[in-house]
N, C-alpha and C positions, 0 to 999 in steps of 0.2 A: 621490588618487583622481580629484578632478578636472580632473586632466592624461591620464591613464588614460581617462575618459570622452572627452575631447575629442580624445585619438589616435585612439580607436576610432571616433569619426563623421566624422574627417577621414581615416581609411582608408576606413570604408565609402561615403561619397560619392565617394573616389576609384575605389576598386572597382567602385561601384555604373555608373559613368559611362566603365568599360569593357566592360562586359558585352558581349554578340553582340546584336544585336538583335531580338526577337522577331520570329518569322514571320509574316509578317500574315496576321490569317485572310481565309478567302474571305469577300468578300461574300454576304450572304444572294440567293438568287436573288428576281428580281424577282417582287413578287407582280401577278396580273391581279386585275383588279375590274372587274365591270359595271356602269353606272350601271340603277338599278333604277326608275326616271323616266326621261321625255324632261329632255333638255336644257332648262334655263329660257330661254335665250336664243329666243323665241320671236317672231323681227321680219318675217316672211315673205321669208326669202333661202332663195335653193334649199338652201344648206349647211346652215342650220340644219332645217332643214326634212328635209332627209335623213338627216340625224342623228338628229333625233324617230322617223322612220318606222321607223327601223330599231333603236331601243329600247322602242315603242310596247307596251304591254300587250295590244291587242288592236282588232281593226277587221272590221266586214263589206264586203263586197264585192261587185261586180257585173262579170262579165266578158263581153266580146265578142270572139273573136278569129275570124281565117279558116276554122277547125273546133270551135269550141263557146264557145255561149253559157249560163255558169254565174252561181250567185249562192252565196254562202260564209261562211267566216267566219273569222282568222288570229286565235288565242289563243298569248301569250309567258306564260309563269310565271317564266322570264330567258332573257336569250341561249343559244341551244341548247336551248332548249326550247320549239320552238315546237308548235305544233298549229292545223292546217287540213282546214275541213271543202268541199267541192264541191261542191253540188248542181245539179244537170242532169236536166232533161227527157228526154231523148232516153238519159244515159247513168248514169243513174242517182246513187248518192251517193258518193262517195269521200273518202277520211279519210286523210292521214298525220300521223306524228308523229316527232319526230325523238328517235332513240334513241341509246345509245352503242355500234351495232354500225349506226349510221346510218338514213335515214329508211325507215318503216314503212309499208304501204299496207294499207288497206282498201278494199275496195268493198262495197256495200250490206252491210257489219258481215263481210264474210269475209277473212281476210289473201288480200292480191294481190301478185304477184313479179313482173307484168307490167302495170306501170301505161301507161296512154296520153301520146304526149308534151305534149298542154296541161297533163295534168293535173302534170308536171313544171316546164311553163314557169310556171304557175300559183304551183305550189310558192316555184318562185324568186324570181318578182318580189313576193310575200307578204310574205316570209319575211327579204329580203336587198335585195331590189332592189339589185343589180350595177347601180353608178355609171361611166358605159365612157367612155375617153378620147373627148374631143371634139374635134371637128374644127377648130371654131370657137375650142377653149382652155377655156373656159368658159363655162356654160349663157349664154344672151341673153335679157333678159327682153325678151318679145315685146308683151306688153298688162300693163295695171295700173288697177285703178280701187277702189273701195273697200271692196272687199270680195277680192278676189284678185288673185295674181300669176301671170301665166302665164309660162313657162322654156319654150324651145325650143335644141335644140342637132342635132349630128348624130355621131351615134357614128362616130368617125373609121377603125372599124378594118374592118366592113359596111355604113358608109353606112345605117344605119335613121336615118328620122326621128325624133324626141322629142320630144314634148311635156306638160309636167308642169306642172299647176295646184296653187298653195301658198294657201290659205286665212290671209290676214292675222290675221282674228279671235284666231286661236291658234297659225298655223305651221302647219298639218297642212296633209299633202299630199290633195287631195280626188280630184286625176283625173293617170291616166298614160295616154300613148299612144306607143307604140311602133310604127310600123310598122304594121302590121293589128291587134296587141293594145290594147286598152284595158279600160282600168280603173275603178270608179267607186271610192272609198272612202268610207266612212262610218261616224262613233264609233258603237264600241257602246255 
């Protein structure tokens, strides 16, 4: 019997050890995650700094550009979810939010399907701030003292000037200037 037993495991290991090789399964697809905080790394360098701003839960604003001067407010609940409100003198209040058949306008509480271009440019740099190859390679910090860092660079592909102010204290970005737009930001 126990020659019996010990044929059969010296078959089945040899057996075992021709098999075909199992098919390997697919990899599970990659999962996405957003970080649902800024970044801790908070040393006031432009990167990290642009990294916060564009995880940031929420900040008001103050705009000046060549055609309207507004004050606001950018609210995230996460990535893709943001929601910005516009207020203006001259043109009253304007709301989008961004949906999954894309972003959604209001003006003084009525849906609008013909928004003004600030109120787009406004949108954008809220929301995403588009980081645009530099001329230069990499922003330059232009001033520094103990309380902020200012970045200046020049967008290689339009030539706009830039200028971005990083608040040491915490890394947040406090002020953008693009060209004729500028920016004030401030925690809500």
């Amino acid at each position: 019997m126990k020659r019996l037993a010990a044929a059969l495991a010296v078959a089945l290991s040899f057996a075992c050890g021709r098999e075909a090789p199992h098919p390997a399964r697919p990899a599970p697809p990659p999962t996405v995650t957003f970080p649902t905080a800024a970044p801790k790394l908070r040393d006031g360098s432009y990167a990290a700094a642009l990294d916060a701003f564009r995880v940031t839960r929420g900040f008001a604003f103050d705009v000046k550009d060549s055609d309207i001067t507004a004050t606001g407010a950018m609210n995230r609940t996460r990535p893709g979810a943001e929601r910005v409100e516009i207020r203006t003198k001259t043109a009253g209040t304007w709301s989008a939010e961004a949906k999954a058949a894309g972003v959604v306008w209001t003006h003084n509480g009525k849906r609008e399907m013909n928004e003004p271009a600030w109120a787009d440019r406004i949108w954008q740099r809220t929301t995403m701030f588009l980081d645009p190859q530099k001329k230069e390679g990499a922003p330059q910090l232009a001033a520094s003292d103990a309380e902020m860092n200012h970045y200046h660079f020049t967008d290689a592909n339009s030539g706009t000037q830039y200028d971005v102010w990083v608040a040491r204290r915490d890394g947040s970005i406090t002020k953008i200037r693009a060209g004729t737009f500028e920016m004030n930001v401030r925690s809500e």
